[in-house]
C-alpha positions, 0 to 999 in steps of 0.5 A, spaced: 314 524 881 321 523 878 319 522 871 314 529 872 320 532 874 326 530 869 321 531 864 320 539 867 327 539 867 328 537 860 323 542 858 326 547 862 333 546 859 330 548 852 326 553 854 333 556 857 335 555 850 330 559 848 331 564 852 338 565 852 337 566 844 332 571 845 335 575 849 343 574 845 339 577 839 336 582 843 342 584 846 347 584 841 342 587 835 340 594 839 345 600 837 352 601 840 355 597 844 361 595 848 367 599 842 362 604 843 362 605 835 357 610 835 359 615 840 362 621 836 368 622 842 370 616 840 376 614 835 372 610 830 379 606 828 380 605 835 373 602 836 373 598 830 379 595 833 376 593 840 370 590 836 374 586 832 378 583 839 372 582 842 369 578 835 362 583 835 364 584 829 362 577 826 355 575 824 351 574 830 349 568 830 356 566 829 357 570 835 351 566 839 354 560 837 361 562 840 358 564 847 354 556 847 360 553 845 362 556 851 357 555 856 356 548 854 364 547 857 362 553 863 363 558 862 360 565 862 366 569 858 369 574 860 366 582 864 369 587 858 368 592 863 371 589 870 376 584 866 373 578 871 370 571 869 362 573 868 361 566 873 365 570 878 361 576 878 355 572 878 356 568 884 359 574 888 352 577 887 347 571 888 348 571 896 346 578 897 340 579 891 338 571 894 338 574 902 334 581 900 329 577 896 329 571 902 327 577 907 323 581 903 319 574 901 319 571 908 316 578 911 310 578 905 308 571 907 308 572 914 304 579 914 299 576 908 297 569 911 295 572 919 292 579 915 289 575 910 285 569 914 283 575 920 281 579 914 276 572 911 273 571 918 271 578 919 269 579 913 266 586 912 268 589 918 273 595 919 279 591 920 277 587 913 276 594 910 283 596 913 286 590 911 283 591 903 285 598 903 292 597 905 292 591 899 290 595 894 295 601 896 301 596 896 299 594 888 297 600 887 304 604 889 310 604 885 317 601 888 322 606 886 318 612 890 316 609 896 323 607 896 325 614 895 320 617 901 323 612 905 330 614 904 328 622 906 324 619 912 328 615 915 336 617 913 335 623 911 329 626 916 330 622 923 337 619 921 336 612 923 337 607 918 343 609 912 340 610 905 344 605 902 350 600 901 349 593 905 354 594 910 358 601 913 364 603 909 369 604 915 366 599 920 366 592 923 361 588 920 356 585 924 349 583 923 345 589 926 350 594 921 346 589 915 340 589 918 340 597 918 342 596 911 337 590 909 330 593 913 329 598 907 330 595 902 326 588 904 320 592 906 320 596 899 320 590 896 315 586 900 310 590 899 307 588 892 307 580 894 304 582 901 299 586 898 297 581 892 298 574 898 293 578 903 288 579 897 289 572 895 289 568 902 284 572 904 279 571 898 281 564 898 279 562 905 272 566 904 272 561 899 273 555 904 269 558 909 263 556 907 265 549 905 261 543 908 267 541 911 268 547 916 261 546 919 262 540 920 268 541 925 264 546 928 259 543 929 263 537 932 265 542 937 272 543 935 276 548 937 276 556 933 283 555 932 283 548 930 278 549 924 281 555 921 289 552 921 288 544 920 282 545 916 281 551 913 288 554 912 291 547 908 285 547 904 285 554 902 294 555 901 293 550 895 291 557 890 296 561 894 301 557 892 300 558 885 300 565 887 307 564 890 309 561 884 308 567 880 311 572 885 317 569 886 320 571 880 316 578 881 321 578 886 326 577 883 325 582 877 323 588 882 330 587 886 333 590 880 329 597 882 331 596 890 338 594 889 338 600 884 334 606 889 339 603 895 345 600 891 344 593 894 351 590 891 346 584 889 344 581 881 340 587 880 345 592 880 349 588 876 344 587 870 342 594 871 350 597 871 352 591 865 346 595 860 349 601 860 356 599 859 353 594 854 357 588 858 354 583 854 357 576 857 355 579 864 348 581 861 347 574 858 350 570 865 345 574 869 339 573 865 340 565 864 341 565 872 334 569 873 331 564 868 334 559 871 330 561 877 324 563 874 324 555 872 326 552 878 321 556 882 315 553 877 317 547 879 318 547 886 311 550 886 308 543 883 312 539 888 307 544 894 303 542 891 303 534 892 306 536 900 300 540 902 295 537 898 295 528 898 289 528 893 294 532 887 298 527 883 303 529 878 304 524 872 
């Protein structure tokens, strides 16, 4: 185990290498920039100036290697647009995309497992037909615009919940003012997981119904509950945990158009926000801590896959 693990990682470092090699080229090669050299209200000598403090102006690979240098010592660089260390801005941001995304998460595989199993053992009956036409309406439905109704109907219409923010400028924190905030956007964000986890635990514990093994408990008498939990469900999570291990970076990425509907103060925002001003440092800190992610959660569904399954080993 702990061999496979530092080979991962190690496999992880250089795909992240990778990365954020791409990504820097990507970034930097796209017309404009941060001097704003393109821009005819602006004063070319003035931009040509800032390009030079900045060092945009040195061959890109020459560029790349500077940032590199840097991060191998820990830093990110620094905001050309908010004047900040990039970590700082980063690690400000992460507690309030990690909590969004947590919810929006826990919600999805909540609602998906229960829905998913009760869809499976009443199979072609009105609540499976329900609970499928509801999957396929959340796949189907676009995040921004469900976002957007739910603002006109909640804030706008019966002025329940606010629109936007994680907290009410003006009043005292609490845990229900960022609940009020948090409901909206964790539900926007969780209904493409839920969707694809109902669809997935469903398919999947049709499969494992009809396994030998489930008659024989039956047929021994035990309880329906039993069955279905200890020996039906453990055995069909093992496909939904690959499923879940392909969602949680879904998550991530969606979190850039929730946060940007309901100006969540979250890493999506920041990303989006740090495109149009071209603020590369912040740009490049965001999309190695998103792969970052992405990597660990790879990884982490593996390891589920030896907790829940004794006969997987991995080598």
């Amino acid at each position: 185990m702990k061999g496979y693990i530092l080979s991962r990682i190690l496999q992880g470092l250089i795909l992240l290498f990778l990365v954020s090699a791409v990504v820097f080229t990507v970034i930097h090669a796209a017309p404009g920039g941060p001097a704003l050299l393109n821009q005819p209200d602006t004063d070319p000598k003035l931009a040509q100036e800032l390009a030079e403090q900045l060092g945009l102006t040195d061959p890109i690979p020459v560029q790349y290697a500077r940032w590199l240098r840097n991060l191998l010592r820990g830093s990110l660089g620094k905001s050309y647009q908010h004047n900040l260390p990039t970590y700082a801005l980063v690690v400000d941001r992460i507690p309030k995309t990690l909590l969004l995304s947590g919810v929006a998460l826990l919600i999805a595989v909540l609602l998906a497992i229960p829905l998913g199993i009760t869809s499976a053992v009443y199979r072609h009956s009105a609540i499976d037909a329900l609970t499928t036409v509801g999957a396929f309406f959340g796949v189907s439905i676009p995040i921004f615009w469900l976002g957007i109704m739910l603002i006109i109907f909640f804030s706008v219409q019966l002025k329940v919940l606010p629109s936007s923010g994680m907290i009410t400028v003006g009043a005292e924190s609490s845990v229900r003012d960022l609940l009020s905030h948090l409901i909206m956007p964790a539900l926007v964000l969780s209904t493409y997981p839920l969707a694809q986890l109902t669809r997935y635990v469903r398919s999947s514990m049709v499969d494992v119904l009809a396994q030998d093994y489930i008659r024989t408990a039956r047929g021994k008498g035990l309880p329906e509950k039993v069955t279905l939990l200890r020996h039906g469900l453990r055995n069909a999570l093992i496909p939904v945990i690959t499923v879940l291990g392909v969602i949680t970076p879904q998550i991530l990425s969606g979190a850039v158009i929730t946060e940007t509907i309901f100006a969540w103060p979250g890493l999506g925002r920041l990303a989006v926000d740090s495109a149009i001003t071209r603020d590369y440092p912040v740009i490049m800190g965001v999309s190695m801590l998103a792969s970052t992610m992405v990597i660990l959660s790879n990884l982490l569904t593996d390891v589920l896959y030896v907790a829940i399954d004794p006969r997987i080993t991995l080598r």
